[in-house]
N, C-alpha and C positions, 0 to 999 in steps of 0.2 A: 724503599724496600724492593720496588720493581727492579729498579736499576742493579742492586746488589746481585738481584738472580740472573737477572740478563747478564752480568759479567761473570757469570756461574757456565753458562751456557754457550755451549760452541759456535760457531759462525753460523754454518748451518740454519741452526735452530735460531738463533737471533733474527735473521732473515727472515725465515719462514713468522715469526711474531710480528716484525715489520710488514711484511705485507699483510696479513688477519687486519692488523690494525688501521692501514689504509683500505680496506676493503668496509669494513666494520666504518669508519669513518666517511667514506662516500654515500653509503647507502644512510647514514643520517643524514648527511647533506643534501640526496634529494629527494629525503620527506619531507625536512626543513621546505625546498623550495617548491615541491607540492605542494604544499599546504598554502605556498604564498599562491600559486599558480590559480589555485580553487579561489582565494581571497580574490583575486583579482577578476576572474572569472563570474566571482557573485556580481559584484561591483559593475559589471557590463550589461547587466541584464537591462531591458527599460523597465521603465517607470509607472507603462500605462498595463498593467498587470490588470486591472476592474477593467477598462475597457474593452480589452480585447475580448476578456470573456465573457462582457454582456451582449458585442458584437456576435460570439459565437451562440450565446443562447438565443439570440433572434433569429439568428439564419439554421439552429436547429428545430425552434419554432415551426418556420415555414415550411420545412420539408414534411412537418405533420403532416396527415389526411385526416380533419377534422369531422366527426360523423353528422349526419345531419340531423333534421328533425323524426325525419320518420325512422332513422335506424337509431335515434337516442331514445323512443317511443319503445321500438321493437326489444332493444336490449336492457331496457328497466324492467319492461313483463317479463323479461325472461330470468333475470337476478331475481326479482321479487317472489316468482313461481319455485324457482329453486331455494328460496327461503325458507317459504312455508312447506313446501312438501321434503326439508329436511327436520324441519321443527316439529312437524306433527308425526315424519318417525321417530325422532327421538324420544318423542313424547309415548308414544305407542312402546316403543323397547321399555321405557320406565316405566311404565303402567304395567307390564306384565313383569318385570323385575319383581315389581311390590307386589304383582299378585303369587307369584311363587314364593316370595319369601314369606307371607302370612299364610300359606294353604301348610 
């Protein structure tokens, strides 16, 4: 049926569908070879993928500054105290909640 139209169709316009069509034609061809390019690209990675990044968690390890004993001392009293002295406000806001709501 194509064929019948294209012989419908002046030179011109014949042309002009020949190239559409090798245009349209190239540009599948190099998804086609994209997609091989990525395949092959997977394919090259190495292998030791767990290694390197337990090499890179040791050596971000080390860059820590681990705190010592007396600033692991200092910064437990100070979470701890900011515990309770958020808990006994909140406890204080609910207490007077329930005292307005029963007065």
């Amino acid at each position: 049926m194509a064929q019948k139209e294209l012989r419908k169709l002046d030179k011109k316009d014949q042309d002009l569908l020949n190239e559409i069509d090798k245009v349209a034609n190239e540009k599948v061809n190099k998804k086609v070879d994209s997609k091989k390019d990525k395949k092959t690209k997977k394919d090259n990675k190495p292998t030791a993928k767990k290694e390197s990044w337990f090499k890179g968690v040791k050596s971000e390890f080390k860059k820590v500054r681990w705190p010592n004993k007396k600033e692991m001392v200092k910064y437990s009293i100070a979470t701890i105290s900011f515990i309770i002295f958020f808990a006994l406000f909140f406890f204080a806001i609910e207490g007077i909640v329930y005292l307005i709501k029963t007065l």
